[in-house]
N, C-alpha and C positions, 0 to 999 in steps of 0.2 A: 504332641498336639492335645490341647483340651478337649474334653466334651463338647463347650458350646462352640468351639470355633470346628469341632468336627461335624456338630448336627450342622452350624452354617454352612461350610461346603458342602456337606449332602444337600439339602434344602435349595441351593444355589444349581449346582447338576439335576436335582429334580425341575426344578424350573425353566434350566436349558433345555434341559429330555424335550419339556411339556412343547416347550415353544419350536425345536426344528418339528417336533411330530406335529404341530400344527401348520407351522407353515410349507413343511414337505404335505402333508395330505390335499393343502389347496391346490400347492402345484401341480401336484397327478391331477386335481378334480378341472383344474381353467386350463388344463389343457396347454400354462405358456411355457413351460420347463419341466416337462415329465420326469426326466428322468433324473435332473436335481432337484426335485418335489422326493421321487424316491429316495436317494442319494439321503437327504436330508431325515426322510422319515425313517429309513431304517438307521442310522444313524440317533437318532432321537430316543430311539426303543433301545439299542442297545447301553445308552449312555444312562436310560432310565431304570433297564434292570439291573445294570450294574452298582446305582447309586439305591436302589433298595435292596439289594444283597447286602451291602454294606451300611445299609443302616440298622439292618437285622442282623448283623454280624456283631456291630458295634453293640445294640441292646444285650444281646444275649454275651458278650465278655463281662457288659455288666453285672448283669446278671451276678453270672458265675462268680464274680469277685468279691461281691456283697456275701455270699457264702450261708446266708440268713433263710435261703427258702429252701434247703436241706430235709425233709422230715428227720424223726430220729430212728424212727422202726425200720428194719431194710423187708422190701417189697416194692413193687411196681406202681410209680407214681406219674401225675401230669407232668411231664421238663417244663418251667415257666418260661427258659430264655425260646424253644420253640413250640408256641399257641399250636395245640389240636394234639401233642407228641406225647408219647409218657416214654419212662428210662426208668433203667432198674438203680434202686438204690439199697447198697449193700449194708446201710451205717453208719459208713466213714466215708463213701465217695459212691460218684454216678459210676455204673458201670455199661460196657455198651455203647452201640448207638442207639438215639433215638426212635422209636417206633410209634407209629403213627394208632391213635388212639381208637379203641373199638366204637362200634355206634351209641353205646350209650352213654359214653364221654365228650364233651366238648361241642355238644350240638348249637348252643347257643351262638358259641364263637363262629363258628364254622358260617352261620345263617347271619351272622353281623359280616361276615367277609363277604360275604356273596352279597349282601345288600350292597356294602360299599366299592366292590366291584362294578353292580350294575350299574349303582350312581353314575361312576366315575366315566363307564361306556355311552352312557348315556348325556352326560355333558360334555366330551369328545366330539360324539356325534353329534351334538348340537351348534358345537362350535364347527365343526367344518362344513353342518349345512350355512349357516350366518356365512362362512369365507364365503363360500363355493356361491352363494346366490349375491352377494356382495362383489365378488369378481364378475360376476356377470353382466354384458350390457344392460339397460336400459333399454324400452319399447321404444321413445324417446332417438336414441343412440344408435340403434337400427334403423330406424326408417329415416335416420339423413343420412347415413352411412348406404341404405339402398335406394335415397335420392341422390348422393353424392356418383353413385354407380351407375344408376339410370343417365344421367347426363355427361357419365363420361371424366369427371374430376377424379372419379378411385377407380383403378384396377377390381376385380373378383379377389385377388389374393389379399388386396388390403381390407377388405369384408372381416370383421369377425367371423367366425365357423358358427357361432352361435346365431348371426343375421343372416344367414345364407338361407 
């Protein structure tokens, strides 16, 4: 499989991820299919981390195959294919695993992740307030729905829970 048809299906699973974790989070919030809103949203998360392991999988083979960002001295350097990590370099090859970088390495990276985390939490949550107030009756929509009740044409159970 190529490159770009490998970022295409990642890119394509991140964007399935995005959309059951959206449309499962409405369902828990309206209340009309709980527990295939769950169903959906934990499903969404798992399709999501597995489709960025795997993009970071796929980076870092590159990485290593390009063979170009080696130093030549052996000592203890940043690994490019894992941001924030340093690995020993003998020379001739990485040796080791990965270790995760002291505090006065990589702090910039570290504080660009967390901004673009927060973003990301942050338009999430944006978007499932817009579903969640969007699936929601109307003022409107309630008060002929507890006209239609006052007179006898709907049941209590055919009420929204939100008009009640």
């Amino acid at each position: 499989m190529t490159n770009a048809v490998r970022d295409a299906v990642d890119m394509f699973l991140t964007a399935i991820a995005a959309l059951m974790i959206i449309i499962g989070a409405a369902g828990l919030l309206s209340g009309g299919q709980p527990a295939l809103g769950a169903v959906l949203l934990v499903v969404g998360i798992a399709i999501g981390f597995w489709a960025w392991r795997r993009t970071i999988a796929t980076k870092a083979a590159a990485l290593e195959a390009k063979g170009s960002t080696a130093p030549t001295a052996p000592g203890w350097y940043p690994y490019p294919p894992m941001i924030g990590t340093q690995r020993y370099w003998d020379g001739a090859e990485w040796l080791g695993e990965p270790a995760p970088l002291g505090p006065q390495g990589g702090g910039i990276d570290t504080w660009k992740g967390i901004r673009i985390v927060a973003v990301g939490i942050l338009a999430a949550a944006a978007t499932i307030y817009v579903v969640y107030r969007w699936s929601q009756p109307s003022d409107l929509d309630c008060s002929l729905q507890r006209l239609e009740y006052a007179n006898g044409e709907r049941s209590l159970y055919d009420v929204d829970d939100a008009c009640r």
